[in-house]
MILUMDREN-742897 format. One record per residue: residue number from 1; residue in three letters; x negated, y negated, z negated of N, C-alpha, C in turn. Coordinates in steps of 0.05 Angstrom, whole numbers, plus 5000, padded with zeros to 4 digits. Example, Ala and Ser with C-alpha at 12.3 -4.5 7.8 and 13.67 -1.06 7.14 Angstrom:
<sites>
<site resi="1" resn="ALA" n_x="4736" n_y="5114" n_z="4844" ca_x="4754" ca_y="5090" ca_z="4844" c_x="4736" c_y="5066" c_z="4844"/>
<site resi="2" resn="SER" n_x="4743" n_y="5045" n_z="4858" ca_x="4727" ca_y="5021" ca_z="4857" c_x="4742" c_y="4999" c_z="4843"/>
</sites>
This chain:
<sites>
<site resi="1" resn="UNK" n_x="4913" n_y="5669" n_z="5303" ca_x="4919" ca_y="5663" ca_z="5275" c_x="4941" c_y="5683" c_z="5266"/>
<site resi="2" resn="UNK" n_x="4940" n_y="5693" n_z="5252" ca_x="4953" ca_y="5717" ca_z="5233" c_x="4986" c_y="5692" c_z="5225"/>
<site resi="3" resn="UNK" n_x="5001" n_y="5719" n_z="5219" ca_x="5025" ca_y="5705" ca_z="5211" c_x="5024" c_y="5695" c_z="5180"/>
<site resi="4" resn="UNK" n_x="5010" n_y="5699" n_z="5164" ca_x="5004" ca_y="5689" ca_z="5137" c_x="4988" c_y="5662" c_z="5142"/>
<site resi="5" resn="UNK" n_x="4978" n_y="5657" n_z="5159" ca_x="4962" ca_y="5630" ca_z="5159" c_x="4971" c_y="5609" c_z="5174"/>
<site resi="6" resn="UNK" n_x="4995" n_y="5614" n_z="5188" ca_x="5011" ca_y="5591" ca_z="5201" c_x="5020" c_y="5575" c_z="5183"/>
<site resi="7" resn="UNK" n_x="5038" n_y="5581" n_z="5156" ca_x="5048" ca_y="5566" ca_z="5134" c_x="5032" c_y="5548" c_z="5120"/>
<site resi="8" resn="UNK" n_x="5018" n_y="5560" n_z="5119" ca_x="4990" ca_y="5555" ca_z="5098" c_x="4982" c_y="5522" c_z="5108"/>
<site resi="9" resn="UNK" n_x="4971" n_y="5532" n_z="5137" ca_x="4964" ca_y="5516" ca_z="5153" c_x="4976" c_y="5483" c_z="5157"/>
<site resi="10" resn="UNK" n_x="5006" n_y="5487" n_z="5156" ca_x="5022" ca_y="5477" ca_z="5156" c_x="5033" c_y="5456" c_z="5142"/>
<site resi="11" resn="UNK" n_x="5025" n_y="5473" n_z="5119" ca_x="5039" ca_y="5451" ca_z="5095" c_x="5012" c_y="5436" c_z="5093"/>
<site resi="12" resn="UNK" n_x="4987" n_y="5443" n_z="5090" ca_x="4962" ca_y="5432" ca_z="5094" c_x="4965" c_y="5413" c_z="5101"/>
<site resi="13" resn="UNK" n_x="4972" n_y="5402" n_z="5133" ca_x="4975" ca_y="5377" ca_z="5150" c_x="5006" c_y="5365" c_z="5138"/>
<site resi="14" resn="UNK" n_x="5012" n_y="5381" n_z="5128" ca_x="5037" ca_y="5362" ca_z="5119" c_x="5030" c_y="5350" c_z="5099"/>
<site resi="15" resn="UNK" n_x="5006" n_y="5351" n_z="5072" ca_x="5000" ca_y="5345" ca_z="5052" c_x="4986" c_y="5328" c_z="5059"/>
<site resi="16" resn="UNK" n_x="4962" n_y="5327" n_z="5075" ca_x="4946" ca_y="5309" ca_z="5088" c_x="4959" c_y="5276" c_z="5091"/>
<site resi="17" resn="UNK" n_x="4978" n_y="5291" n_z="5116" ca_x="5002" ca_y="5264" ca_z="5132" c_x="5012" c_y="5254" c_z="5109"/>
<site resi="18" resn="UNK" n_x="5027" n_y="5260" n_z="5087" ca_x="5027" ca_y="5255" ca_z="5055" c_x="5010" c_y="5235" c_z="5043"/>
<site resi="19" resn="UNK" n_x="4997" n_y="5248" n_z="5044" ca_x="4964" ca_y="5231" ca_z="5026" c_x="4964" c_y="5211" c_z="5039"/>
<site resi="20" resn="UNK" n_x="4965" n_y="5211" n_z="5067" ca_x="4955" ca_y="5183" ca_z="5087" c_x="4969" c_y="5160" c_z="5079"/>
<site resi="21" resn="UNK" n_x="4997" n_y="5166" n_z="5074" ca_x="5024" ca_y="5152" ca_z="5081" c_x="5014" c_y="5133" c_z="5055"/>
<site resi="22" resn="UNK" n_x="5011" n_y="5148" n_z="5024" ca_x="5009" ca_y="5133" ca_z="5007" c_x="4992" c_y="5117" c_z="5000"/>
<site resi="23" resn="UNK" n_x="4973" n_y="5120" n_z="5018" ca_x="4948" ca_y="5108" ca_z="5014" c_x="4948" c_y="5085" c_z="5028"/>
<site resi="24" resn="UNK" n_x="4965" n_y="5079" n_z="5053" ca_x="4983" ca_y="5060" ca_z="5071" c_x="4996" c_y="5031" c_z="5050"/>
<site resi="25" resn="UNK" n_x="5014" n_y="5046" n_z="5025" ca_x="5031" ca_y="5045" ca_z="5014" c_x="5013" c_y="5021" c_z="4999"/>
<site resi="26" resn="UNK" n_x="5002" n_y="5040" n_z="4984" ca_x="4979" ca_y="5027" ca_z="4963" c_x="4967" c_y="4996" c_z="4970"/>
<site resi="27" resn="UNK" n_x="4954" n_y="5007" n_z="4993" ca_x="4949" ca_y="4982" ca_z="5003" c_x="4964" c_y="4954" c_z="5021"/>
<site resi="28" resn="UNK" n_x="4972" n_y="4962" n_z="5017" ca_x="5000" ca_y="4937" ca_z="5026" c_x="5011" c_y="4929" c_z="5001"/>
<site resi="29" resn="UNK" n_x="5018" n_y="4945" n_z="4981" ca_x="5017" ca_y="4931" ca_z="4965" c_x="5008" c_y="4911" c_z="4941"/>
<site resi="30" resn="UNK" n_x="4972" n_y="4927" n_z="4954" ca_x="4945" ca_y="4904" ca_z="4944" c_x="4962" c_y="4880" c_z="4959"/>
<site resi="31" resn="UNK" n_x="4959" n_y="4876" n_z="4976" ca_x="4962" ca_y="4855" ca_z="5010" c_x="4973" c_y="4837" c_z="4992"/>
<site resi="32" resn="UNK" n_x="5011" n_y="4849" n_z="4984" ca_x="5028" ca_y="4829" ca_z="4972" c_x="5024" c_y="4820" c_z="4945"/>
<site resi="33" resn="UNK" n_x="5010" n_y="4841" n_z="4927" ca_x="5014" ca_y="4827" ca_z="4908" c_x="4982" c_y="4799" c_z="4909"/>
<site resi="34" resn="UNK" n_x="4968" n_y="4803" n_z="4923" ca_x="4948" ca_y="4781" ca_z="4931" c_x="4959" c_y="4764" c_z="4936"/>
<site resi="35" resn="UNK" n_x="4978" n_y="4756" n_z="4956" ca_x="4991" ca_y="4734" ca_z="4966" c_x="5010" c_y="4728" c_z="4948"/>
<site resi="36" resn="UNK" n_x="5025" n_y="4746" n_z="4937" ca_x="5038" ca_y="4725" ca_z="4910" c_x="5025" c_y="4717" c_z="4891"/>
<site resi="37" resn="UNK" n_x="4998" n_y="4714" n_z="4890" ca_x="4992" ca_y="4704" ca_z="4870" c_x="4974" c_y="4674" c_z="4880"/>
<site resi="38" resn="UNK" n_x="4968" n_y="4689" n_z="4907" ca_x="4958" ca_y="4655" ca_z="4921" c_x="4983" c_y="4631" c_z="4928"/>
<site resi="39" resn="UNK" n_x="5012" n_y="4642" n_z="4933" ca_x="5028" ca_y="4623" ca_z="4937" c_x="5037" c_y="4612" c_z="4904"/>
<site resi="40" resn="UNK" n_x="5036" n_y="4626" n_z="4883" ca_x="5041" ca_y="4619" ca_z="4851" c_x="5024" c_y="4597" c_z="4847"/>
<site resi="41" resn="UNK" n_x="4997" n_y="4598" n_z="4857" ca_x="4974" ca_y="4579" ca_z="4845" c_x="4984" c_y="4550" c_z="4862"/>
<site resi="42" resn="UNK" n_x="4985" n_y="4560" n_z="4898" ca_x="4997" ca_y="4535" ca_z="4900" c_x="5015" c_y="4520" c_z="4903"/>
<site resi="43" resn="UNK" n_x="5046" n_y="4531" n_z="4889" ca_x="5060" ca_y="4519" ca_z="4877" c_x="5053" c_y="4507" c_z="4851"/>
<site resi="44" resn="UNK" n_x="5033" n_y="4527" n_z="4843" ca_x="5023" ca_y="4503" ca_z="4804" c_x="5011" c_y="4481" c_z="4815"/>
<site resi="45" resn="UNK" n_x="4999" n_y="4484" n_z="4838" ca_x="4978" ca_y="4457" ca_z="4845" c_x="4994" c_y="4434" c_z="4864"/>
<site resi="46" resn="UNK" n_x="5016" n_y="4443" n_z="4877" ca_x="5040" ca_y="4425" ca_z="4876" c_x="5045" c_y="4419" c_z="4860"/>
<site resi="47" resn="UNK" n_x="5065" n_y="4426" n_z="4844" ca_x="5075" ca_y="4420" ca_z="4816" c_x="5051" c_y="4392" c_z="4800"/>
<site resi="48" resn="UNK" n_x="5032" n_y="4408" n_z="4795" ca_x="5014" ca_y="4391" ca_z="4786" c_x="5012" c_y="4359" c_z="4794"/>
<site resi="49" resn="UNK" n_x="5005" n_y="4366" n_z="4828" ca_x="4999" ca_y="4342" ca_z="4852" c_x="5023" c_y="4315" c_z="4845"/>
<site resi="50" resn="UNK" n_x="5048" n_y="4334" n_z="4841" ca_x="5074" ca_y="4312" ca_z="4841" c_x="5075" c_y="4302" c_z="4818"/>
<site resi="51" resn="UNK" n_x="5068" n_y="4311" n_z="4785" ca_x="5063" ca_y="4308" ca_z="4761" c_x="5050" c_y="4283" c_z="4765"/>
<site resi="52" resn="UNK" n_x="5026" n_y="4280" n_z="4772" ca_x="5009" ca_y="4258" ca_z="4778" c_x="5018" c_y="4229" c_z="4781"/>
</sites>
């Protein structure tokens, strides 16, 4: 590999490892905001239950 293509190369996998990380990110944050919205509903359906 030529000395011009070590850098190149480089930041390549570093952009990659990058991409991965957020895509990690993203999805975990699906995760949570799903579960706050299943524990919201069943606190309304508590709330509701005790209303009764």
């Amino acid at each position: 590999m030529s000395a011009n293509k070590i850098p190149v190369a480089a930041v390549l996998i570093l952009a990659v490892l990058s991409l991965s990380a957020c895509g990690n990110t993203i999805r975990g944050m699906g995760r949570d905001t799903a579960n706050t919205v299943d524990a919201t509903q069943a606190a309304g359906r508590n709330v509701n239950q005790a209303a009764q």
